[in-house]
N, C-alpha and C positions, 0 to 999 in steps of 0.2 A: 562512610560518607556517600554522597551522590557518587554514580557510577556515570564518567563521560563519556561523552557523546561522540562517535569518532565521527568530525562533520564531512562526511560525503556530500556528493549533491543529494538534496532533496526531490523525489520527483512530483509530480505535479498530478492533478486528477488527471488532465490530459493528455501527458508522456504516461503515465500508467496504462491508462486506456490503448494508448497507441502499441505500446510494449506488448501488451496483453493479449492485442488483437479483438478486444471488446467496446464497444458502445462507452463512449462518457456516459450517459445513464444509468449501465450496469455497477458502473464503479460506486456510484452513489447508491443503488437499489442495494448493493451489497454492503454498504456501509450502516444504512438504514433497518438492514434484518443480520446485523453484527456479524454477516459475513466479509470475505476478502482479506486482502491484507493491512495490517494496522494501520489504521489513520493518525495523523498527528497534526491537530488542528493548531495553525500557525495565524492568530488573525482573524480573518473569514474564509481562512483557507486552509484546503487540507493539503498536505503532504504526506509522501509516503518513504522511508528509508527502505534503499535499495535491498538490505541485508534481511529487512523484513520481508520484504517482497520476495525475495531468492528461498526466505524460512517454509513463507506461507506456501511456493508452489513447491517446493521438497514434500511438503505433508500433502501435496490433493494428488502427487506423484504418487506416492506412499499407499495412500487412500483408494486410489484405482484401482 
C-alpha cells in the first residue's frame, strides 16, 4: 500500500533558504538543475520535508 506520511511541519522555500544559510534564489536554481533537497510541490508551492533535508545534507557531508 502507500507508505505514510509522517506529517512534520513542512518547510517552506524560505525557512529552507533561511535554514541553509543560502539565497531563496539558490533554492529554486537548485531545484531547476535537480539539484538540493527534494521538493514536494503542494499547490504553487514547494515544500520540503525536514527528514529530506537532514538525508540530503548527510550525503554532501559524505561527499566532501
Amino acid at each position: 500500500g502507500a507508505k505514510s506520511v509522517p506529517l512534520e511541519r513542512l518547510l517552506s522555500v524560505d525557512e529552507l533558504a533561511e535554514l541553509l544559510g543560502v539565497p531563496i534564489k539558490t533554492v529554486y536554481r537548485w531545484r531547476h538543475r535537480g539539484e538540493g533537497p527534494q521538493a514536494i510541490p503542494v499547490g504553487r508551492y514547494l515544500r520540503f520535508d525536514p527528514a529530506d533535508v537532514s538525508r540530503w545534507l548527510e550525503k554532501r557531508k559524505a561527499a566532501s
